[in-house]
Backbone as CSV, one residue per row, in Angstrom:
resi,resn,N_x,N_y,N_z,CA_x,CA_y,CA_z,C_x,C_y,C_z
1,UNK,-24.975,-22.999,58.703,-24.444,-22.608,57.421,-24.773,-21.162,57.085
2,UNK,-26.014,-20.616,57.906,-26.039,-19.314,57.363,-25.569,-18.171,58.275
3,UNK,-24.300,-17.842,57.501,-22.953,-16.917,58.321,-23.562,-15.420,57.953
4,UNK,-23.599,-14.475,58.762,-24.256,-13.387,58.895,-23.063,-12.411,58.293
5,UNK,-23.636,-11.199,57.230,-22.867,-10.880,56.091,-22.550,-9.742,56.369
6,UNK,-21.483,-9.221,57.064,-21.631,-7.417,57.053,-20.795,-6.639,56.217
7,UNK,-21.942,-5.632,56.281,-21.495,-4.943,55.143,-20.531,-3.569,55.857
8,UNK,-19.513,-3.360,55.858,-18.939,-1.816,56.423,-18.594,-1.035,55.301
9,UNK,-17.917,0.094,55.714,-17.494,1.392,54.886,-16.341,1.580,55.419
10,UNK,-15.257,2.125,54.746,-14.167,2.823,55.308,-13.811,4.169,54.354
11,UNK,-13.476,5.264,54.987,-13.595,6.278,54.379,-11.993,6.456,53.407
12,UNK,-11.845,6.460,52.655,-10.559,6.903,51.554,-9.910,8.184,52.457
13,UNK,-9.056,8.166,53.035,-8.212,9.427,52.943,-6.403,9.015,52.423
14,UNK,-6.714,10.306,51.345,-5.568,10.193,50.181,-4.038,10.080,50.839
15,UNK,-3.041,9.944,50.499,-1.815,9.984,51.180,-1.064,11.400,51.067
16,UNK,-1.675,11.584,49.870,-0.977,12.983,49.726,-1.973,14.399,49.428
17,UNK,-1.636,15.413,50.324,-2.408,16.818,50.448,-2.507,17.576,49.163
18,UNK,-3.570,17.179,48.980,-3.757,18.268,47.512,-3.258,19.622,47.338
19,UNK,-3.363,20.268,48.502,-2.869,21.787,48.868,-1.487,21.582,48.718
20,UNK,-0.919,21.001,49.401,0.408,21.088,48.881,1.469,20.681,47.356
21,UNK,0.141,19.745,46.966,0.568,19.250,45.536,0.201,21.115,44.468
22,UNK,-0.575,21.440,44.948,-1.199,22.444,43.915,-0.294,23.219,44.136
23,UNK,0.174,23.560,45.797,1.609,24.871,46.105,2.055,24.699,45.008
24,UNK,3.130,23.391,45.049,3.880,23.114,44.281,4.168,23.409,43.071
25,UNK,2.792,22.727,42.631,2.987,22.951,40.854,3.006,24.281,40.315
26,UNK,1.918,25.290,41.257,1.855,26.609,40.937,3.530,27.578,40.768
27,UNK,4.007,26.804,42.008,5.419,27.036,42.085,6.483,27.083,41.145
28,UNK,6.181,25.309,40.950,7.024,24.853,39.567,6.826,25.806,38.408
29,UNK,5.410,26.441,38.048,4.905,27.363,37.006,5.696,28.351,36.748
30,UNK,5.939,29.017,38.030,6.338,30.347,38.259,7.857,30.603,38.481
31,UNK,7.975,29.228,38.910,10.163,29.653,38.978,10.487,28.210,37.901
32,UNK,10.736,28.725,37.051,11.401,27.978,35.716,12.594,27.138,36.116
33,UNK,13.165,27.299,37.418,14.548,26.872,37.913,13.910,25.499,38.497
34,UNK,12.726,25.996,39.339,12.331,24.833,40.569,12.155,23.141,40.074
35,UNK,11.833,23.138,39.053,11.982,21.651,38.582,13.422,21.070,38.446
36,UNK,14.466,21.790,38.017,15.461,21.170,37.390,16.107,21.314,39.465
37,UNK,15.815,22.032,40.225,16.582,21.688,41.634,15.938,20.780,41.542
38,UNK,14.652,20.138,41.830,13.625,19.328,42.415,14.135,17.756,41.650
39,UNK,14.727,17.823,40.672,15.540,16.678,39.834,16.952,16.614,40.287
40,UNK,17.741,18.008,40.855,18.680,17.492,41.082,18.835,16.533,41.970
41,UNK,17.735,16.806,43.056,18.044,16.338,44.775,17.918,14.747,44.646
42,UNK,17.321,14.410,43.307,16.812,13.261,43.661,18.430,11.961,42.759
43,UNK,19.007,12.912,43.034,20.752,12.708,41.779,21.199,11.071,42.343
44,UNK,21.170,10.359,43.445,21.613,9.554,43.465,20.490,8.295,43.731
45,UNK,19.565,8.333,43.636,18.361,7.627,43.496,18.834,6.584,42.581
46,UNK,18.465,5.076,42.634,18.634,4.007,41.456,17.542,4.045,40.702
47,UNK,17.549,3.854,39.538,16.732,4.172,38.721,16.660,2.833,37.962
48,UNK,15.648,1.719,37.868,14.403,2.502,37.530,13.868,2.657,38.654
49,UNK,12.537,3.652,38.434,11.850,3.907,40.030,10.495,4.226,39.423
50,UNK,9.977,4.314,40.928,8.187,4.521,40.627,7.975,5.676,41.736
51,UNK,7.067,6.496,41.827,6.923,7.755,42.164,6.805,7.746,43.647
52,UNK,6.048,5.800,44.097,6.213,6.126,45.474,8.129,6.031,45.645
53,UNK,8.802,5.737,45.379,10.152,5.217,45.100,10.743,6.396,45.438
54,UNK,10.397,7.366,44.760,10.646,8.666,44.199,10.743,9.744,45.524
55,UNK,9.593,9.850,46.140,8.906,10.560,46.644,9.007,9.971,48.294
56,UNK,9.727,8.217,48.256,9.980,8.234,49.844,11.715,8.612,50.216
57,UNK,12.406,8.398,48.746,14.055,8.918,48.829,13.952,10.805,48.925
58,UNK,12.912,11.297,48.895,13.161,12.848,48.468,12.501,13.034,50.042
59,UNK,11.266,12.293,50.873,11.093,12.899,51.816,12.416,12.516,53.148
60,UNK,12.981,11.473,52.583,14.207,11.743,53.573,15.652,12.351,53.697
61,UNK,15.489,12.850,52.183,16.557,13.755,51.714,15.977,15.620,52.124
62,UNK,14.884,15.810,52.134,14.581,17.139,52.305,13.143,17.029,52.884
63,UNK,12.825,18.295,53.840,11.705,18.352,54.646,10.380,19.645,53.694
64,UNK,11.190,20.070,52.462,10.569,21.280,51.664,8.789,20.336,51.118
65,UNK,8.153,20.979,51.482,7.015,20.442,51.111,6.360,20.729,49.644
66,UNK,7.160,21.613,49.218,7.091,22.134,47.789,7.644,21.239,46.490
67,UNK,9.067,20.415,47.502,9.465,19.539,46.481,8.828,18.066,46.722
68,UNK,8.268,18.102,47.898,7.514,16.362,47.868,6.425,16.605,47.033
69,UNK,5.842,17.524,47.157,4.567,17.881,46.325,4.467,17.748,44.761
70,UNK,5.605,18.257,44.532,6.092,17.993,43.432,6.159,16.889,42.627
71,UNK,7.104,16.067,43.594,6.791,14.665,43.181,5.451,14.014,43.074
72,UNK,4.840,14.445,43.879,3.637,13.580,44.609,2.568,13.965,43.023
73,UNK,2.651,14.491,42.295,1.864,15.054,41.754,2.023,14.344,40.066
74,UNK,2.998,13.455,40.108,3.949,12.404,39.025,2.858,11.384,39.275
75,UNK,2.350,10.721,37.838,1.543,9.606,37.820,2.481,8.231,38.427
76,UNK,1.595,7.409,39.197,1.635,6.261,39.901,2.027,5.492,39.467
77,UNK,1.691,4.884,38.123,1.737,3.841,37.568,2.989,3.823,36.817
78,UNK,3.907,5.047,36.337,4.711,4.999,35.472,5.982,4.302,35.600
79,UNK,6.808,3.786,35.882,8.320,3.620,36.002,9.555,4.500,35.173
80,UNK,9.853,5.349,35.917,11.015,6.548,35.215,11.869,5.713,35.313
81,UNK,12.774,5.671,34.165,14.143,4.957,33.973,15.157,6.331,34.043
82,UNK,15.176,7.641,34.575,16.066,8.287,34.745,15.884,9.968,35.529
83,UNK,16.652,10.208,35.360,16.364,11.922,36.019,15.233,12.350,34.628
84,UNK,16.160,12.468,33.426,15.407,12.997,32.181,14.063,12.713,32.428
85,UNK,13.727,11.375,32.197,12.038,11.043,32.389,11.095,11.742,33.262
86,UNK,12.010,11.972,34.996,11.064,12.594,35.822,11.180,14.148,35.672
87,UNK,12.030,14.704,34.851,11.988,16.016,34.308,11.192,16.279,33.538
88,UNK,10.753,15.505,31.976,10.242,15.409,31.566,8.518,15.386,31.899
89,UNK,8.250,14.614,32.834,7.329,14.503,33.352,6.338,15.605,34.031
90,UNK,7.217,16.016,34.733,7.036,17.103,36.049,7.104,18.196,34.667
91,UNK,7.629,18.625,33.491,7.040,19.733,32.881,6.098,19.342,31.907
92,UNK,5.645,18.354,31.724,4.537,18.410,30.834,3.471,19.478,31.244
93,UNK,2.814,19.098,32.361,2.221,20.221,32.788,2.256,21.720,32.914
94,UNK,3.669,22.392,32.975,4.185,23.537,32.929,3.603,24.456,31.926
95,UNK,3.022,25.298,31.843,2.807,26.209,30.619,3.376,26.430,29.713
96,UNK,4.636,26.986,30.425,5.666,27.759,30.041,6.793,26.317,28.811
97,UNK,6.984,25.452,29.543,7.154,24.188,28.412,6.132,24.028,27.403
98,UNK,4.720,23.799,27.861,4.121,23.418,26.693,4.185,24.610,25.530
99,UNK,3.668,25.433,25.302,4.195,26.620,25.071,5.530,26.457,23.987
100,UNK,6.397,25.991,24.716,7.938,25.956,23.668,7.570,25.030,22.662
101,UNK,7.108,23.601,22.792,7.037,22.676,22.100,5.497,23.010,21.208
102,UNK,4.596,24.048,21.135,3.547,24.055,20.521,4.070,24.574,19.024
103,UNK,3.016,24.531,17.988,3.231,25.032,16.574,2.958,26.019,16.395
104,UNK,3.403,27.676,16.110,2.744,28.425,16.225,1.818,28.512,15.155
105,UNK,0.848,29.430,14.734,0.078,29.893,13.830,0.891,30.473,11.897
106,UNK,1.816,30.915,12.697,2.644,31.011,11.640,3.151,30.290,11.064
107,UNK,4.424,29.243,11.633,4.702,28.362,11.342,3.244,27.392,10.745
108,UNK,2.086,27.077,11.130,1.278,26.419,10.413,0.747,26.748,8.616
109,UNK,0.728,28.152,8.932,0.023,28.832,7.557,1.838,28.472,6.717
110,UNK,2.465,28.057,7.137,4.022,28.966,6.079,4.732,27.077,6.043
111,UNK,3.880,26.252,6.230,4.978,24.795,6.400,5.453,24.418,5.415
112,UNK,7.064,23.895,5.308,7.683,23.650,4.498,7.564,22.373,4.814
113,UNK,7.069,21.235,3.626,7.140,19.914,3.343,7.875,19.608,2.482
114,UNK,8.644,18.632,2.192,9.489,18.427,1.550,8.777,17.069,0.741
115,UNK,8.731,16.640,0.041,7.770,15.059,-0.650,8.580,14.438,-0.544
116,UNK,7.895,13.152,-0.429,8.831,11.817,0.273,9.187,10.985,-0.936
117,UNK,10.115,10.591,-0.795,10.607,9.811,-1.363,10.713,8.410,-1.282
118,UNK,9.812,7.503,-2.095,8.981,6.403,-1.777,10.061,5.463,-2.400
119,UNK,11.319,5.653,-3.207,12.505,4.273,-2.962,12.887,4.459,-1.657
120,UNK,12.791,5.116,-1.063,13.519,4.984,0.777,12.553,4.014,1.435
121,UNK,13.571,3.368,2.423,12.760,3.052,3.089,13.079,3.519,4.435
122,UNK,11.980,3.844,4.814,11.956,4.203,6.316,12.944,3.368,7.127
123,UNK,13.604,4.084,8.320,14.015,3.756,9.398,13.918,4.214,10.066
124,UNK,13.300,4.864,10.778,13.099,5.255,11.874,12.167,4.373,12.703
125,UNK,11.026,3.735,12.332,10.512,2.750,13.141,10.443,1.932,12.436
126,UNK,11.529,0.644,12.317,11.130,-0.661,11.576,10.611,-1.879,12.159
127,UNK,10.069,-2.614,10.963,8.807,-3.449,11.435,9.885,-4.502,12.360
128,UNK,9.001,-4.759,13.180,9.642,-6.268,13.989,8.903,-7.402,14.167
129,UNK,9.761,-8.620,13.173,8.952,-9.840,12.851,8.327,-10.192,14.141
130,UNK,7.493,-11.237,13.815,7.139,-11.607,15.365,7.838,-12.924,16.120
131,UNK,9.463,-13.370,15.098,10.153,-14.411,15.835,11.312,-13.103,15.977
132,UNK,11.068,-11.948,16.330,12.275,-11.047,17.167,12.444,-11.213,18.312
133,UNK,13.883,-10.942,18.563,14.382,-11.390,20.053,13.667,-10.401,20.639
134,UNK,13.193,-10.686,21.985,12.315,-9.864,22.755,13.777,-9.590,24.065
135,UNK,13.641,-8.026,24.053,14.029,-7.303,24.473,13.965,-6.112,26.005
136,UNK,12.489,-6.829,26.093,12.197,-5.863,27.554,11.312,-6.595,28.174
137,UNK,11.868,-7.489,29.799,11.493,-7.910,30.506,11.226,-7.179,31.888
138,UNK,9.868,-7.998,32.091,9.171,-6.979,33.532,10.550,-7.694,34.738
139,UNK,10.596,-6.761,35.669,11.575,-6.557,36.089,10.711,-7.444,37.403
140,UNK,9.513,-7.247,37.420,8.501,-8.244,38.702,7.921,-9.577,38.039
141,UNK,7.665,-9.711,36.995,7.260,-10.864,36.561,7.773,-12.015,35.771
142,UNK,8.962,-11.229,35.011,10.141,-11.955,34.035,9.664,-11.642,32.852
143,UNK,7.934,-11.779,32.643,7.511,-12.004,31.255,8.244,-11.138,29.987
144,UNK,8.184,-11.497,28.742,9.213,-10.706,27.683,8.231,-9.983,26.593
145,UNK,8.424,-8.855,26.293,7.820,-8.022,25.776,8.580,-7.556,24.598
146,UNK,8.048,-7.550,23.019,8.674,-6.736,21.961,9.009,-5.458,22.350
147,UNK,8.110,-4.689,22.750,8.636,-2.956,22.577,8.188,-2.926,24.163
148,UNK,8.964,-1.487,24.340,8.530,-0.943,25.515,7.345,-0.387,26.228
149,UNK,6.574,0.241,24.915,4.958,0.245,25.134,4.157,-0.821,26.064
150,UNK,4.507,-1.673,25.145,4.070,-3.461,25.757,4.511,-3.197,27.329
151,UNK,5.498,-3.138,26.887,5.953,-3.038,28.827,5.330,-2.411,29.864
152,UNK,5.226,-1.782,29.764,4.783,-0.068,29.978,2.811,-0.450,30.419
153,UNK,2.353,-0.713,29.616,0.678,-1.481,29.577,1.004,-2.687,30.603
154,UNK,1.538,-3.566,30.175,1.815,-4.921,31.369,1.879,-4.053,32.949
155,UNK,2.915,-3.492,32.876,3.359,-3.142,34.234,2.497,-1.770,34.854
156,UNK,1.661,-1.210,34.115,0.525,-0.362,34.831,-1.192,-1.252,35.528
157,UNK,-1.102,-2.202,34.761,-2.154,-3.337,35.231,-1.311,-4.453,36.352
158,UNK,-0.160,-4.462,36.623,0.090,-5.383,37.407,0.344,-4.858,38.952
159,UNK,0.386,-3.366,38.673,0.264,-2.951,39.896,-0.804,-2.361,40.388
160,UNK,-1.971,-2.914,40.097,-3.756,-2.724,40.126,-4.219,-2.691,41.353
């Protein structure tokens, strides 16, 4: 009964070259164009997709190591439902985007608020009872989810 226990090691080596992920992005930084090619190539891809998804249709569409890198450099866990999303994605990081979307200093000291008007009622995010038809099912598990968030949390733990 007493089965002898061994213990081994195996060393992690990553799938994808950091050096070439960093080319990349430095790249992406510097030519404002290179993301929106790096989205085109990927134009007939089914969507939804996941980055390995992503990133094995782009290494057999092109040998540029600048644009796998690219990809490669897109979180794991996410599921892009379109070109937009992985555009989106791939410039968060960008300077030069974040940058556009920041508040400047001016605009902070000078903000025009307008006071709300408390007979309205909001629509823009309305409440959803909890006998609402559920609307977004995992596409691997069936299970049904109110919002997409929900989804989104389910399906980053199920691929653990």
């Amino acid at each position: 009964m007493n089965k002898s226990k061994k213990i081994a090691s195996i060393r992690h080596i990553p799938k994808a070259d950091r050096i070439s992920i960093h080319n990349a992005v430095n790249k992406a930084n510097k030519d404002k164009n290179f993301i929106s090619q790096v989205v085109e190539q990927i134009g007939t891809l089914q969507f939804p997709a996941y980055k390995h998804q992503l990133v094995n249709y782009i290494k057999r569409k092109s040998k540029d190591q600048n644009t796998i890198g690219l990809l490669e450099s897109l979180n794991d866990t996410v599921l892009y439902h379109s070109k937009y999303d992985v555009k989106q994605a791939l410039e968060q990081e960008n300077p030069e985007s974040k940058q556009k979307h920041q508040i400047s200093d001016d605009t902070r000291k000078n903000l025009q608020v307008r006071q709300a008007d408390s007979t309205q009622k909001r629509k823009d995010y309305p409440e959803t009872p909890a006998t609402a038809m559920k609307n977004y099912i995992c596409d691997f598990c069936g299970k049904e989810f109110q919002s997409r968030d929900q989804l989104m949390k389910h399906q980053e733990f199920e691929f653990k």
